[in-house]
N, C-alpha and C positions, 0 to 999 in steps of 0.2 A: 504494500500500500504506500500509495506515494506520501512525503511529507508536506503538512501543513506549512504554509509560509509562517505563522508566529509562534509553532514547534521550532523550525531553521530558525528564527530570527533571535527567540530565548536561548536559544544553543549558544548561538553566534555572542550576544551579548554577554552571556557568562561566562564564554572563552575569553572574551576579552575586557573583561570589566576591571581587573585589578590594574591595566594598563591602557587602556583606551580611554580618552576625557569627554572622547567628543560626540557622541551619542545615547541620548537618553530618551526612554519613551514613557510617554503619559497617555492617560485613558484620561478623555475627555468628556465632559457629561454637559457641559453646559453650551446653552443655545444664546448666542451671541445677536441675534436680533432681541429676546426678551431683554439682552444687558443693555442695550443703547436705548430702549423703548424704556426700560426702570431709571436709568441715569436722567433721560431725559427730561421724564415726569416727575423727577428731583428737581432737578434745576430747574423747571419752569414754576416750582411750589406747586404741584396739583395737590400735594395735603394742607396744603393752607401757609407752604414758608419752604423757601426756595434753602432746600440740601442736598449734600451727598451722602448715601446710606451708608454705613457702615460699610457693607460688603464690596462698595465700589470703591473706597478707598486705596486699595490694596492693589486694583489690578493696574497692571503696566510696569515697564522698567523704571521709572520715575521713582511713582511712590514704595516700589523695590529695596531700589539703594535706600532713599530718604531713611525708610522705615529702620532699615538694619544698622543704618550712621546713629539714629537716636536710643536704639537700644543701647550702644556701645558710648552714650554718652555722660557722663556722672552726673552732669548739672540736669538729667530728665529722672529721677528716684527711682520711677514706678516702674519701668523696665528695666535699669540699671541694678535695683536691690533683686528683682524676682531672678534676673540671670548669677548674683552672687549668689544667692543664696539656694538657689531650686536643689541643687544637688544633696544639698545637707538636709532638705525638706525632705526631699522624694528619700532618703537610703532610709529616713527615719518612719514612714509610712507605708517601706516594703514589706516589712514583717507581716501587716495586714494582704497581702497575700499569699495564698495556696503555692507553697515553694515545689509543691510536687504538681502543677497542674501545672501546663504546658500554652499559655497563653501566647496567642499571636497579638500583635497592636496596628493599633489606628488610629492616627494623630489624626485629630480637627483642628488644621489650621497650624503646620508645619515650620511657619516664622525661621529663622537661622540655620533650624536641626540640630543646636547645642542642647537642649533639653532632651529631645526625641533619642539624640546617642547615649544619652545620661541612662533612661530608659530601655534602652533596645541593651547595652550594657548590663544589667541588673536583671533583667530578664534572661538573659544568656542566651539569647536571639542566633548569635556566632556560630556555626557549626551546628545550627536544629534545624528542624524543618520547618518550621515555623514562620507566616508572612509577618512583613511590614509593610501597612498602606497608608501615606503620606499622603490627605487630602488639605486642599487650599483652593480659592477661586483665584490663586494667582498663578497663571504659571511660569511664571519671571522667578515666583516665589519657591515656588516647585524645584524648580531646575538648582536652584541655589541651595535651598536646603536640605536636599536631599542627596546632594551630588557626593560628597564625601562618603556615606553612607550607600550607595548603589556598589561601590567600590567594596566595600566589607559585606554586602548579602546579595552577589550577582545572583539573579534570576527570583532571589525573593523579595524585591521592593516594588512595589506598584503607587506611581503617585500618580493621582487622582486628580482632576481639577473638576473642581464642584462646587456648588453655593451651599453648601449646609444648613445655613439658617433657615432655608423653605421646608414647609413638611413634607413636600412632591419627594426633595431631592432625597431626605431621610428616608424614606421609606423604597425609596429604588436604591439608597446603597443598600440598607437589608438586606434586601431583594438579592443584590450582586454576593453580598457578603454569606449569606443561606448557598448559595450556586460556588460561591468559591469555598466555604471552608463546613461548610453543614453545621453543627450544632456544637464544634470545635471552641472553647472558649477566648473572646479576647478582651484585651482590655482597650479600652477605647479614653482617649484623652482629652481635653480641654485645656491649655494652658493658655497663659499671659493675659488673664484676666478679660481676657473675647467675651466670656459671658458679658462683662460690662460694660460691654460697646455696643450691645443688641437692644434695640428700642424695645421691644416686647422680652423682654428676659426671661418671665416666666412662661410665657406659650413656648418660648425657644428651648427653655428648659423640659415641659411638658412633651415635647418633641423628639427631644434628645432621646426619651425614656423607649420610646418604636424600635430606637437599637439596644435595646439591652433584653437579652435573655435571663432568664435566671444567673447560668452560669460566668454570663462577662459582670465586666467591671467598670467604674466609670474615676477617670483622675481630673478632677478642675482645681485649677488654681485663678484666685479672686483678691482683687485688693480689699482689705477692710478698713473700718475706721470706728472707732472706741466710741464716738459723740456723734449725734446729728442737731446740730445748732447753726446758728448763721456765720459762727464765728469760723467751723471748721468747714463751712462751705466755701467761705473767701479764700481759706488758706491750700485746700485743694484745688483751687483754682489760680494761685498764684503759684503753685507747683507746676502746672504745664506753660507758666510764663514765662521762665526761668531759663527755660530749654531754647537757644536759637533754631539745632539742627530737630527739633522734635515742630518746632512753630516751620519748618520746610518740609516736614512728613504731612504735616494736619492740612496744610496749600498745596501738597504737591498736585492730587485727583485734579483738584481744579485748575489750576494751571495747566494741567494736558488736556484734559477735556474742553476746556476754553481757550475765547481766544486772550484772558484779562492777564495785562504784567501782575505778576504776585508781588506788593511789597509785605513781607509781612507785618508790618507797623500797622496795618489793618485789622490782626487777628484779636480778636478779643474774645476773655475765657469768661466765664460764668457760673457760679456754682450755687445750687440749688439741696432744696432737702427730699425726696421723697417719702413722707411722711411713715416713719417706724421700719423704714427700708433700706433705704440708703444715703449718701451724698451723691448728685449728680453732677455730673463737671459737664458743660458744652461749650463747643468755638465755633463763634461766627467771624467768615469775613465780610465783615462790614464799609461799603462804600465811602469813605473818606474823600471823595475829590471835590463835594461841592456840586456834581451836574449826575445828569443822567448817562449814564455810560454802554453803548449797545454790547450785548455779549452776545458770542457766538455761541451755538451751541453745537456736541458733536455730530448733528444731523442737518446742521448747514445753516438751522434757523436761528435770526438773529430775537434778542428780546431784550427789553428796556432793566435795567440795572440801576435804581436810583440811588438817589443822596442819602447815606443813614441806611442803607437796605442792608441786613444781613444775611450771608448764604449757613447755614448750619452747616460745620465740614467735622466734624467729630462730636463723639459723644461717648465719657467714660464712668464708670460707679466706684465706689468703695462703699461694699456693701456692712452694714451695719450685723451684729450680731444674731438678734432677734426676726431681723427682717429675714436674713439669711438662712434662719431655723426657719422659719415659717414657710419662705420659697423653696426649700429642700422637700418638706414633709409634705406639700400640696404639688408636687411633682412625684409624690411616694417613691423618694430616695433616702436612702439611711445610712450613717456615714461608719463608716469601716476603719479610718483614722482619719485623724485629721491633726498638721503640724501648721503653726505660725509664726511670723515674727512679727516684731515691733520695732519702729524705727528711732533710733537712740538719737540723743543730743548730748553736748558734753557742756551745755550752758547751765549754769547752777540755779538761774534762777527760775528755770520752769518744769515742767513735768516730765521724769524720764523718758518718756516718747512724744512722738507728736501726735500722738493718737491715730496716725497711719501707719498699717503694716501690709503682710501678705498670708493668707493661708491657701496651703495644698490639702484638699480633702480626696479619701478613696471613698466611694460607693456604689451601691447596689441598689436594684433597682426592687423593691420590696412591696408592693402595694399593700395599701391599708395596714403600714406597718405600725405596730404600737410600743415597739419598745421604746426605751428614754434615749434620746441622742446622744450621742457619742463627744457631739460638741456640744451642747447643752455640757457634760461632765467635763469635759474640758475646760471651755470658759466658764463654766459656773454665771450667775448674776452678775459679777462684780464689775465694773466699769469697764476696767483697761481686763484684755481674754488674757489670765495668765497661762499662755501657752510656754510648751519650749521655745526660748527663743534663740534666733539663730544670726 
């Protein structure tokens, strides 16, 4: 029987994977007319206020590099602490899995691949037979973060380029994931605080639950914050002001997708309370010139951009304790461990932290579960969550 072309082609890639840079293949799931028709209907405000979603953020080689320069930048915290610290979080929440169960993974949202190696590491991925499946809707982002890692598991990585946050798209990877590994356990991932870039958080989280079988497992990592006041709204807010190369991540989308010079002397952050939920952080670029300004959009049509207008180009959480419990258990998730930190100050005259940190939770997907949560005993009541901190 003759061979299949992507029998030859897997063969081919595997012979040459630990030496070859220059070919990488992705399974593509997304339909690129729905991308420009949803961008669109951003930037023209059809929900009442002219943005970029979340998910369109990220695509292209622009917002690519931007993204990965502000990770790697000290003066941006919230990406800068979750990459120092993830590794001490994650070896400390391994225990809570089954060391004798043979879990394959599936990173949501694949960012650098320095977490995902952390992971695929400690799993002992190396030498098993075991998949890795790198999903992102960028494939700029794809190709990057996964490129290192293609090289250490030829023939078992598969990155994926997909919108995750729709329920269509969850429930067709399932779908692929039933066909490619049957009722085989994996663990499926969330990092860098993605949950709190999602307008609807908990329908995305309700969503998430479609992929989980009894026997996988779910890792999110979320910024938190001890207080929800107005005080520690402004100051989460003047945390993303601080960042120059993170205020060229948050303009990049719009600058490629339009045709406006980006200064960003325009960006202006905002922070908000979600009431028993969380703090909300959002950046508008707001029109500073004084006139109306025609914008392009990436479908050719032009539209009016006035004085004072802002375009929403981000939006991130730190989510508050209680709120956190609450959105976990109305998603009927129950947490397996969960490690955090706090973010130190060395000034004597104020409170050992700033009241923002990070936690890595494991979970399972338990419906109508009633035991006591796990971070409930962890944080206890008390203000600041005395976790380990790291």
């Amino acid at each position: 029987m003759a061979e299949g072309l992507l029998v030859r082609l897997e063969r081919t890639l595997a012979e040459r994977g630990r030496q070859d840079r220059w070919w990488s293949l992705n399974l593509e799931g997304e339909d690129p007319r729905q991308f420009l028709s949803e961008l669109v209907m951003g930037l023209k405000g059809a929900s009442g206020e002219k943005k970029i979603e979340n998910r369109h953020r990220y695509i292209g080689l622009r917002p690519t590099i931007a993204w990965l320069q502000s990770c790697r930048d000290p003066s941006y915290p919230v990406m800068y602490d979750s990459l120092e610290s993830f590794a001490r979080l994650w070896d400390r929440c391994q225990d809570a899995l089954d060391s004798e169960t043979p879990y394959h993974y599936v990173s949501l949202g694949v960012g650098d691949g320095d977490k995902d190696r952390h992971v695929i590491d400690r799993l002992g991925l190396d030498g098993s037979g075991r998949f890795y499946l790198g999903i992102d809707i960028s494939s700029h982002m794809l190709r990057l973060g996964t490129r290192e890692t293609s090289r250490r598991l030829p023939g078992r990585l598969l990155p994926i380029e997909l919108d995750f946050e729709g329920a269509a798209s969850i429930r067709v990877l399932r779908e692929l994931l039933d066909s490619l590994v049957g009722d085989e356990p994996i663990l499926f991932s969330l990092l860098g605080n993605t949950l709190g870039n999602v307008d609807r958080d908990l329908e995305f989280t309700r969503n998430l639950t479609m992929l989980l079988n009894p026997q996988d497992r779910l890792a999110i990592e979320v910024g938190t914050t001890d207080r929800l006041d107005a005080a520690t709204a402004g100051e989460a807010a003047r945390e993303r002001d601080v960042s120059r190369s993170y205020k060229e991540f948050a303009t990049a989308a719009l600058g490629m997708y339009t045709n406006l010079s980006i200064d960003t002397n325009w960006l202006e952050f905002s922070g908000s309370i979600e009431d028993g939920h969380a703090v909300r952080v959002e950046g508008r670029y707001v029109n500073k010139s004084g006139q109306p300004i025609m914008m392009m959009l990436p479908n050719g049509e032009a539209i009016p951009y006035l004085p004072d207008e802002g375009i929403r180009v981000l939006l991130g959480r730190k989510y508050f304790l209680e709120g956190l419990l609450a959105h976990l258990a109305d998603a009927d998730l129950s947490e397996l461990a969960v490690e955090g930190t706090a973010r130190r100050t060395d000034d004597p005259t104020i409170a050992t932290t700033t009241g923002f940190g990070l936690a890595l939770m494991l979970l399972k997907y338990e419906p109508q579960a009633q035991q006591q949560s796990k971070l409930g005993k962890v944080w206890g009541p008390q203000a600041v969550p005395p976790m380990r901190l790291g």
